[in-house]
ChimeraX commands (.cxc) that place a marker at each C-alpha (Angstrom):
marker #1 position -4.10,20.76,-13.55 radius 0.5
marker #1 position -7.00,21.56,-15.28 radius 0.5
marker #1 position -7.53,25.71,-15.50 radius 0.5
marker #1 position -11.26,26.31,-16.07 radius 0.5
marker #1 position -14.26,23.76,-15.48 radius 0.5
marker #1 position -14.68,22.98,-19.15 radius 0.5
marker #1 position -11.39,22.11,-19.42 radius 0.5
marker #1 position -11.65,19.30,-16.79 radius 0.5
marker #1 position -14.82,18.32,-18.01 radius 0.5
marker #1 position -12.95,17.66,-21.48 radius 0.5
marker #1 position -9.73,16.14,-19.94 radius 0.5
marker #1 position -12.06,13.49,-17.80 radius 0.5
marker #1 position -13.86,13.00,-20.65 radius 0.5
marker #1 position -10.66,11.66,-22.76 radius 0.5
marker #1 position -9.87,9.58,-20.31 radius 0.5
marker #1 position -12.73,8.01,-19.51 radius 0.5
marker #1 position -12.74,7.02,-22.90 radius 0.5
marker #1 position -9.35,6.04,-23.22 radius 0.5
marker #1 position -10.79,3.88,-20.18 radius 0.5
marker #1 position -13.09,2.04,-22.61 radius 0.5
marker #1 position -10.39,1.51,-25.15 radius 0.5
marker #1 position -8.20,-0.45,-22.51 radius 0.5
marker #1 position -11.12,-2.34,-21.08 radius 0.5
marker #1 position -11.57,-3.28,-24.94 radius 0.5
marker #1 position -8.29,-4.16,-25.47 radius 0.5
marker #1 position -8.43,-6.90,-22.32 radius 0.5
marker #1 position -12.01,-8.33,-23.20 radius 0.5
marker #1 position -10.44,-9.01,-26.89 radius 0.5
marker #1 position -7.27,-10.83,-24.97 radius 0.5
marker #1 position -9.62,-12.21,-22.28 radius 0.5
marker #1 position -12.17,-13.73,-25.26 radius 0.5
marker #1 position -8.85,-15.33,-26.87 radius 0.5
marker #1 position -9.63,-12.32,-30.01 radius 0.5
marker #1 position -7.86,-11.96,-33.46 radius 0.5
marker #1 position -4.73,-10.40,-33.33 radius 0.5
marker #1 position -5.87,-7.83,-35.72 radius 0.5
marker #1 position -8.67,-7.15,-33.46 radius 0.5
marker #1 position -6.00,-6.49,-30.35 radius 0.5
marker #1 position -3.79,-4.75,-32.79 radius 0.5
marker #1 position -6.20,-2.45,-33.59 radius 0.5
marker #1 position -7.72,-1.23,-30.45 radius 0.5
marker #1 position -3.76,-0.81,-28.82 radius 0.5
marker #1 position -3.51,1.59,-31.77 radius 0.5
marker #1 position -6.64,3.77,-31.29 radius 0.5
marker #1 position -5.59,3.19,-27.41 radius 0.5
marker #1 position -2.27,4.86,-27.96 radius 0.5
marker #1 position -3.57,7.41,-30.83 radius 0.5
marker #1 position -5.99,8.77,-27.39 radius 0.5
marker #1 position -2.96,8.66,-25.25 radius 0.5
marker #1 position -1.07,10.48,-27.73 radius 0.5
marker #1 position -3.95,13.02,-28.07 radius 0.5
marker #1 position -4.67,13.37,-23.90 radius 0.5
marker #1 position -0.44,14.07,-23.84 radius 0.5
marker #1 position -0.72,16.78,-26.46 radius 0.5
marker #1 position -3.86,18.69,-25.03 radius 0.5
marker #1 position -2.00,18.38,-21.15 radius 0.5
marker #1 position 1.14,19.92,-22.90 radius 0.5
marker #1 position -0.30,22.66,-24.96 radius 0.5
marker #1 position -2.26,23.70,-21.48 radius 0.5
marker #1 position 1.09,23.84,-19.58 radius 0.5
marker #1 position 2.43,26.02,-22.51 radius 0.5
marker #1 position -0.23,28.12,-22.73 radius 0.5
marker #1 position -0.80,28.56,-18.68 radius 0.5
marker #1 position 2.39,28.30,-17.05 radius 0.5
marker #1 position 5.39,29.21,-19.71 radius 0.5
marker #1 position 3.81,31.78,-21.34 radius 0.5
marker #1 position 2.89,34.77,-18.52 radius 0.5
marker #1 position -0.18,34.57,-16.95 radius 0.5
marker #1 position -0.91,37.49,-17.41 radius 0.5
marker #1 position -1.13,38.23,-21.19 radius 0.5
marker #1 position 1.92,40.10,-21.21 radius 0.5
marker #1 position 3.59,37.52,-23.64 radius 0.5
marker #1 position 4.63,39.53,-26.87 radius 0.5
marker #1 position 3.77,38.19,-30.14 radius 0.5
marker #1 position 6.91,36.61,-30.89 radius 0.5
marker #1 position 6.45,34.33,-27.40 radius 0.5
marker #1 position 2.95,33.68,-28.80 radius 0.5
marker #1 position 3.92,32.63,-32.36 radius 0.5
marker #1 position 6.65,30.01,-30.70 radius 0.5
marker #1 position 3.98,28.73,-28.23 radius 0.5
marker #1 position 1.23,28.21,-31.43 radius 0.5
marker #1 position 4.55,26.48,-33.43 radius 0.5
marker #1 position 5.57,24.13,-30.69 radius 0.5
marker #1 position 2.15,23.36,-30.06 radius 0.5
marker #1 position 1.86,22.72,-34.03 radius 0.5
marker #1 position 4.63,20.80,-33.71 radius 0.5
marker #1 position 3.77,18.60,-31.10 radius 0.5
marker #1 position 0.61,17.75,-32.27 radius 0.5
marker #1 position 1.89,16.75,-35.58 radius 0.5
marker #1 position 4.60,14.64,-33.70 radius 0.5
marker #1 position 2.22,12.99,-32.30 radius 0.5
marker #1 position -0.28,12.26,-34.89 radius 0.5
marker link #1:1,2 radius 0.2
marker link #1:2,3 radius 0.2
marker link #1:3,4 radius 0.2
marker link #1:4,5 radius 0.2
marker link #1:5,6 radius 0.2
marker link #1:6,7 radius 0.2
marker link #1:7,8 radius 0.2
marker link #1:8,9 radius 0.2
marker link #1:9,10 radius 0.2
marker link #1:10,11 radius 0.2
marker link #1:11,12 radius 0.2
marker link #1:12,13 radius 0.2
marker link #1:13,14 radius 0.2
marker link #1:14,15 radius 0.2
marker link #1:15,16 radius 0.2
marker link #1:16,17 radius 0.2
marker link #1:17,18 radius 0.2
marker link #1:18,19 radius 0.2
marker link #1:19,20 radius 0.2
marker link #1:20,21 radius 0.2
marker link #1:21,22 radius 0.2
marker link #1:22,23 radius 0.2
marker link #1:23,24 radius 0.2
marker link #1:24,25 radius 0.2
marker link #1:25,26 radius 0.2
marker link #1:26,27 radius 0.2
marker link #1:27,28 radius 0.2
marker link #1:28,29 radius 0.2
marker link #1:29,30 radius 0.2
marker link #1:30,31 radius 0.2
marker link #1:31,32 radius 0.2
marker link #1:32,33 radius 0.2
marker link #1:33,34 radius 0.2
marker link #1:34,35 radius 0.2
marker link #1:35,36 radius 0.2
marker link #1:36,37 radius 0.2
marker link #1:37,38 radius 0.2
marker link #1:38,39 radius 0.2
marker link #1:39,40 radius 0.2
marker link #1:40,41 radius 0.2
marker link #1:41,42 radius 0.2
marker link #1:42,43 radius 0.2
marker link #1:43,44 radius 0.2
marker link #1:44,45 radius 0.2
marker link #1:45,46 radius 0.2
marker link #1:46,47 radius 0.2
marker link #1:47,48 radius 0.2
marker link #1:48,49 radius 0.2
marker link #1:49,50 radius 0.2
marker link #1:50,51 radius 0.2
marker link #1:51,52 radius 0.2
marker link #1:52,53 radius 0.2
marker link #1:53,54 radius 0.2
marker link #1:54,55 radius 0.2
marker link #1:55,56 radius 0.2
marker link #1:56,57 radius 0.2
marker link #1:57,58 radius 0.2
marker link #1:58,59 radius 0.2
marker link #1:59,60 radius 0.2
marker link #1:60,61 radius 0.2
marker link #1:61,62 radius 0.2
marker link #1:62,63 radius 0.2
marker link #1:63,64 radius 0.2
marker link #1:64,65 radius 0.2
marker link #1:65,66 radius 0.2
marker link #1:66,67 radius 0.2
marker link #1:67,68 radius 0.2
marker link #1:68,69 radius 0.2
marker link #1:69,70 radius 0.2
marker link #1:70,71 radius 0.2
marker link #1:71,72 radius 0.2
marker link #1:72,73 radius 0.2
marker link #1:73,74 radius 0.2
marker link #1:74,75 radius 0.2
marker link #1:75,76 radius 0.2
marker link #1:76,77 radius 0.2
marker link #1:77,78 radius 0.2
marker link #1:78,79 radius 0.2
marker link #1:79,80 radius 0.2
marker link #1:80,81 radius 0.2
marker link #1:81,82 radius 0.2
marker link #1:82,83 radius 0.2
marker link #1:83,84 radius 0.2
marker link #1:84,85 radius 0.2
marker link #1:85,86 radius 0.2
marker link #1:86,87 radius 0.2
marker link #1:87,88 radius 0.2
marker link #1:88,89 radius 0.2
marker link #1:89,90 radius 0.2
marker link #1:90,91 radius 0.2
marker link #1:91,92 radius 0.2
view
């Protein structure tokens, strides 16, 4: 999925954090923690998730709808750059 090295590198990266933020979210339920507490770190949980879904998506746009091969005209590349716009704002 990833399309260059760095790009993995950054993907693996989210996740492994997003990772952390779940195994946080069980030792607060495990150590009987304040709601607030689990509240919170579902929330920064999902905000990763929501950020991970957005960088996956803008990389399928950008690799596999628009050509390949540059040949997109500038009106394909202005509605990739507003959908991705879009989406990220969606899912802020």
């Amino acid at each position: 999925m990833a399309h260059t090295q760095e790009e993995k590198k950054r993907l693996l990266n989210r996740v492994r954090r997003i990772m952390g933020q779940v195994a946080a979210i069980e030792r607060t339920l495990d150590q009987e923690g304040e709601c607030a507490e689990v509240l919170h770190n579902i929330s920064a949980c999902r905000g990763a998730m929501d950020a991970l879904m957005a960088e996956v998506i803008e990389g399928h746009i950008r690799f596999h709808i628009l050509a390949a091969d540059d040949s997109a005209t500038d009106e394909q590349t202005r509605a990739a750059d507003d959908l991705v716009s879009a989406l990220r704002a969606y899912l802020k």
